[in-house]
PADRENBA-94467 format. One record per residue (C-alpha): residue in one letter; x negated, y, z; residue number from 1. Coordinates in Angstrom, 3 decimals. Each point is the difference from the previous one (the first is absolute). Example, Ala and Ser with C-alpha at 12.3 -4.5 7.8 and 13.67 -1.06 7.14 Angstrom:
// residues 2
+-----+----------+----------+----------+-----+
: res :        X :        Y :        Z :   n :
+-----+----------+----------+----------+-----+
:   a :  -12.300 :   -4.500 :    7.800 :   1 :
:   s :   -1.370 :    3.440 :   -0.660 :   2 :
+-----+----------+----------+----------+-----+
This chain:
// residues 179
+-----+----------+----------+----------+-----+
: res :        X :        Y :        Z :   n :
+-----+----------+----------+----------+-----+
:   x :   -9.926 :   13.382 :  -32.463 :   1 :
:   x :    0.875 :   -1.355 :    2.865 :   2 :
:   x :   -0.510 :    2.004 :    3.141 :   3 :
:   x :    0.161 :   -1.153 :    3.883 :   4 :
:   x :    0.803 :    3.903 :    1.303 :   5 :
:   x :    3.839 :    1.259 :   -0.501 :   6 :
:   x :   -0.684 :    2.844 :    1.912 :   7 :
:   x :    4.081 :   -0.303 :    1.149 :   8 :
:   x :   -1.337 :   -0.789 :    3.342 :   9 :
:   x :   -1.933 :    2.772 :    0.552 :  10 :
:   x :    2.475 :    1.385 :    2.324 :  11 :
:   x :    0.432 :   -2.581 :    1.977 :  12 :
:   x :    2.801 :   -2.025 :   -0.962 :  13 :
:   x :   -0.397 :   -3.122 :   -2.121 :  14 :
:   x :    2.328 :   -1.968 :   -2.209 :  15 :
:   x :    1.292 :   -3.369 :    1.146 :  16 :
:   x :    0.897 :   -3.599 :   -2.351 :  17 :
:   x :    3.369 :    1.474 :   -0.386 :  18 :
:   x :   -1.044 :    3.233 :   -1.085 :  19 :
:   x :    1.339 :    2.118 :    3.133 :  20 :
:   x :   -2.562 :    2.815 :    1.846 :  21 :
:   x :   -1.045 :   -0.300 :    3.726 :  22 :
:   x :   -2.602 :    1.158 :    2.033 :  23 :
:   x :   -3.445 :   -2.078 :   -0.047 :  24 :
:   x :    0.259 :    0.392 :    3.947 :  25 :
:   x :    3.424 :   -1.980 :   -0.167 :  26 :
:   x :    0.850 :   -2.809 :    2.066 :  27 :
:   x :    0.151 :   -1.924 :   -3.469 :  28 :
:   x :   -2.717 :    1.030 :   -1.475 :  29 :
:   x :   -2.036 :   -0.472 :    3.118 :  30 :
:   x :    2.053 :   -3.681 :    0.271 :  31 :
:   x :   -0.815 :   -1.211 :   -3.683 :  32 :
:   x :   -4.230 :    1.549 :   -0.030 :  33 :
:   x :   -0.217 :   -1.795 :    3.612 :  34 :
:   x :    0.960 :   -3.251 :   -2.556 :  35 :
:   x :   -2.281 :    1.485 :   -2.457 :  36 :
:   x :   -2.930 :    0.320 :    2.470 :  37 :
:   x :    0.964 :   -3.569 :    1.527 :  38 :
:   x :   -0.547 :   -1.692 :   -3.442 :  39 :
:   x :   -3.363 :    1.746 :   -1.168 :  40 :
:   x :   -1.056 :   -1.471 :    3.512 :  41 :
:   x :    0.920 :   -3.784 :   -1.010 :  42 :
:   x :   -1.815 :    0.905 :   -3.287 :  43 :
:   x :   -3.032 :    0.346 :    2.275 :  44 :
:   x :    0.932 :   -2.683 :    2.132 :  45 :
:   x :    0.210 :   -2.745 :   -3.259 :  46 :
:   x :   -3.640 :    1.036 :   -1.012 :  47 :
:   x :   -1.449 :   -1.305 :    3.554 :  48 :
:   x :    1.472 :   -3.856 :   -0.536 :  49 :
:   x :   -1.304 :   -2.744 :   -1.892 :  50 :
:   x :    3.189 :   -2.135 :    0.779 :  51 :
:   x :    2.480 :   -0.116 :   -3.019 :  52 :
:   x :    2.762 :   -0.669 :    1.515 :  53 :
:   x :   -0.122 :    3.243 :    2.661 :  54 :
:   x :   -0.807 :    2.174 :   -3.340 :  55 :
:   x :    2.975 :   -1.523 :   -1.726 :  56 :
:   x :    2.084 :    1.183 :    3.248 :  57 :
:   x :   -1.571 :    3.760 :    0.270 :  58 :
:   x :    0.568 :    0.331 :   -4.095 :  59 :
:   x :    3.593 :   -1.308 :    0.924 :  60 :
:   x :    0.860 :    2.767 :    2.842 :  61 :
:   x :   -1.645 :    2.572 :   -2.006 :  62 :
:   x :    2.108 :   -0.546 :   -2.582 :  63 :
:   x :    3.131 :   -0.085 :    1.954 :  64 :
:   x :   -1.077 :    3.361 :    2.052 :  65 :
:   x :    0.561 :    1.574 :   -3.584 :  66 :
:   x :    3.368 :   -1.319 :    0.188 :  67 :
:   x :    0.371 :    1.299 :    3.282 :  68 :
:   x :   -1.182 :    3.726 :   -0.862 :  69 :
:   x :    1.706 :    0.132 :   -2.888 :  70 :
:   x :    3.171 :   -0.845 :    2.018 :  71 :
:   x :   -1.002 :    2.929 :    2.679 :  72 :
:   x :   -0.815 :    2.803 :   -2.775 :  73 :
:   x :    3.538 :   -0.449 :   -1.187 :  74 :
:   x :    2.628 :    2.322 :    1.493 :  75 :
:   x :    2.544 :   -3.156 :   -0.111 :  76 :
:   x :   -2.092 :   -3.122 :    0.033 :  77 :
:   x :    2.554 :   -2.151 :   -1.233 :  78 :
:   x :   -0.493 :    1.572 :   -3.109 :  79 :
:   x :   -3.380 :   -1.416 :    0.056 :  80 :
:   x :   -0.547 :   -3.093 :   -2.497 :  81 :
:   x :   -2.471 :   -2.384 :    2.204 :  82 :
:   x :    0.611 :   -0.070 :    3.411 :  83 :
:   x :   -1.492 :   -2.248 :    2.359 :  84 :
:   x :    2.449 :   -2.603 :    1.549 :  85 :
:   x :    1.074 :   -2.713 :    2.795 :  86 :
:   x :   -2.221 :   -2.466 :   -1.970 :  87 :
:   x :   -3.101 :    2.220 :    0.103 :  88 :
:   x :    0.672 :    0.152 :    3.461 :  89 :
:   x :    0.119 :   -3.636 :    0.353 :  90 :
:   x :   -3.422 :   -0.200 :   -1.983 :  91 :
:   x :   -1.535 :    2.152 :    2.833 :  92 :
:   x :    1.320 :   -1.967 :    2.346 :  93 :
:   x :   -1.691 :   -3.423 :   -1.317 :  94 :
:   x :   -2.711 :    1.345 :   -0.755 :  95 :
:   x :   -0.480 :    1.244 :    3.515 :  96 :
:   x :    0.950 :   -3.162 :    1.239 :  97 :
:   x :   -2.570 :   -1.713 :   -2.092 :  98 :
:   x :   -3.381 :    1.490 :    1.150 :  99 :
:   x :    1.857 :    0.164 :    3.620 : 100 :
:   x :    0.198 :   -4.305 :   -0.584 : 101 :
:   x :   -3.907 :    0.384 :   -0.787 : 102 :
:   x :   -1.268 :    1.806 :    3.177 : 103 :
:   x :   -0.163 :   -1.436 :    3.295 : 104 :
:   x :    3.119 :    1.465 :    1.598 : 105 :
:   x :   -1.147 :    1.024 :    3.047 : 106 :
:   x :   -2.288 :    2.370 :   -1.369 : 107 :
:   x :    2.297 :    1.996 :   -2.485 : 108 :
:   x :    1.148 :    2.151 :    2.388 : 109 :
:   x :   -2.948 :    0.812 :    2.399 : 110 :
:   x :   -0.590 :    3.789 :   -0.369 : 111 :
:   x :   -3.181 :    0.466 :   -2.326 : 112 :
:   x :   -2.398 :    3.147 :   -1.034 : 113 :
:   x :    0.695 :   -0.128 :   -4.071 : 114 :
:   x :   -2.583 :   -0.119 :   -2.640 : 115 :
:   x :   -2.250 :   -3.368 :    0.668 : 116 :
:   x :   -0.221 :   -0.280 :   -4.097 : 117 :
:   x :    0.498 :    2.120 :   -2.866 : 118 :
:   x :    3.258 :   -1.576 :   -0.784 : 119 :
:   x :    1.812 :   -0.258 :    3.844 : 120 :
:   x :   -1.143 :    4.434 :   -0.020 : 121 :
:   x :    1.655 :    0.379 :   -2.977 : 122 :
:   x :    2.802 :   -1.650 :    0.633 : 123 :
:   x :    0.416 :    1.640 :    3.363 : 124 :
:   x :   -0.454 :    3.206 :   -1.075 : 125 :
:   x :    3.166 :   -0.927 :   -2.569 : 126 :
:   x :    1.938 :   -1.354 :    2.605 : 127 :
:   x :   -0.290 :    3.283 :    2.048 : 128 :
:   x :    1.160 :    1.956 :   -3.583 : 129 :
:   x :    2.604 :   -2.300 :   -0.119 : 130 :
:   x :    1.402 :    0.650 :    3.317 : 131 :
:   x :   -0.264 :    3.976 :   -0.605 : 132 :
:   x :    1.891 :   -0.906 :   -3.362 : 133 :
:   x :    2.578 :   -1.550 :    2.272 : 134 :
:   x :    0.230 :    3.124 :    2.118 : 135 :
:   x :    0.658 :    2.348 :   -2.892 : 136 :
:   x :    2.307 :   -2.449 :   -1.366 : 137 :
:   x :    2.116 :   -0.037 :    2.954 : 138 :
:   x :   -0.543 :    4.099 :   -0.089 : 139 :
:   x :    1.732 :    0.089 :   -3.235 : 140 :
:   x :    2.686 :   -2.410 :    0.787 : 141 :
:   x :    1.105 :    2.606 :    2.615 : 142 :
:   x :    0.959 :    2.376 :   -2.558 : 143 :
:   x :    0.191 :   -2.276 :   -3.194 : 144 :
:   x :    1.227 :   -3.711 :    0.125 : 145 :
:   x :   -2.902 :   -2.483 :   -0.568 : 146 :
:   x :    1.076 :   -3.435 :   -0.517 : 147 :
:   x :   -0.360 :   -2.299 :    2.600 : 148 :
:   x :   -1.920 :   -2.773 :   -2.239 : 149 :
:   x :   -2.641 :    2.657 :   -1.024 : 150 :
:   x :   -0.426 :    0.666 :    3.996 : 151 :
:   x :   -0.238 :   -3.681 :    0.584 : 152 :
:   x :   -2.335 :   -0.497 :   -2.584 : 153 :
:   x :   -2.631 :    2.951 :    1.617 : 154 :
:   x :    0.813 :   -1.312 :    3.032 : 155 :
:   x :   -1.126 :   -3.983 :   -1.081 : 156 :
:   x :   -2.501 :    1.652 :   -2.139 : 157 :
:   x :   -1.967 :    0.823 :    2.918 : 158 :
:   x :    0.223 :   -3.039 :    1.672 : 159 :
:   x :   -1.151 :   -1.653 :   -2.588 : 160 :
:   x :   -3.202 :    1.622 :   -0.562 : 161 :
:   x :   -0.582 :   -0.055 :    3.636 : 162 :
:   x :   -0.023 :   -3.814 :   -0.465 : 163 :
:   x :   -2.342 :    0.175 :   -2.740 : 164 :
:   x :   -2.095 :    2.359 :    1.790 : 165 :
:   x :   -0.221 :   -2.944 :    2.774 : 166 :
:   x :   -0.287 :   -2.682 :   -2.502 : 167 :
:   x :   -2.947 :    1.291 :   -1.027 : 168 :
:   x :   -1.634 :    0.930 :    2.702 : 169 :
:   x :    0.821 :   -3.834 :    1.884 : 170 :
:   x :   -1.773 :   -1.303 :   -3.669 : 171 :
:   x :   -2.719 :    2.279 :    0.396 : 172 :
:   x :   -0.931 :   -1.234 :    3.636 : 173 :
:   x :    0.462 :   -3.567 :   -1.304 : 174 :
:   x :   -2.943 :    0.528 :   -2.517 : 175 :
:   x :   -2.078 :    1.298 :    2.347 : 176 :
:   x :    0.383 :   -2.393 :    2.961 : 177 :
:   x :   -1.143 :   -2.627 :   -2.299 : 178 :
:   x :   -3.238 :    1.425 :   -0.650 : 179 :
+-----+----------+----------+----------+-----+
């Protein structure tokens, strides 16, 4: 039977994808559950949107912030298999600039108060993991070398939800002025 206990943390170390022991208070450990806790919050985030395409996009991250923790929980992420690259990157970056292309420009970057729908909360809320992620990341590349696409990626990563966030709120707004 399989069990979900191994009892080998008990004392406060835990074992990594490569098999080496650290400390679950390590920078890495603390970088790669940040990632962890970032995509359980776009799981939460995809169940407050009707729009297919925006699901498609949260499934999509979430699947590369495996990638990315993987990556971190191994003492020599090279020696990870999937890592996320330059063209993942790139994807952030069009995706941004496509719901950017859909809102009226001059209100993208207005300071707001978060959380005028279910969705824009969530994905604010992510966002704000995300940057924390970032934080950690740059934490651990103080003592172990991250690579710089993985940092770029967190970095966009952010961005792009923040885009979302606004995306959906501008759509939101749209509904209800025409009420």
């Amino acid at each position: 039977m399989l069990k979900i206990y191994t009892r080998t943390g008990d004392s406060g170390e835990t074992s990594l994808y490569d098999g080496a022991r650290v400390p679950k208070d390590s920078v890495r450990v603390e970088s790669y559950g940040t990632v962890d806790e970032l995509n359980s919050m776009l799981g939460l985030a995809r169940q407050y949107t009707s729009d297919t395409e925006i699901t498609a996009i949260l499934l999509k991250m979430q699947r590369s912030l495996f990638n990315v923790a993987g990556e971190l929980a191994t003492t020599v992420g090279e020696n990870f298999p999937e890592k996320v690259t330059a063209i993942d990157v790139k994807w952030l970056e069009d995706t941004i600039d496509h719901y950017l292309d859909l809102m009226d420009r001059n209100e993208i970057f207005q300071f707001i108060i978060p959380g005028s729908n279910l969705l824009s909360a969530n994905l604010h809320v992510a966002r704000t993991i995300c940057r924390r992620a970032e934080r950690r990341i740059l934490s651990l590349n103080e003592e172990s070398q991250v690579r710089p696409e993985l940092m770029k990626y967190i970095n966009r990563l952010s961005d792009t939800l923040y885009a979302i966030a606004r995306y959906s709120e501008t759509e939101l707004l749209k509904v209800e002025f025409k009420k």
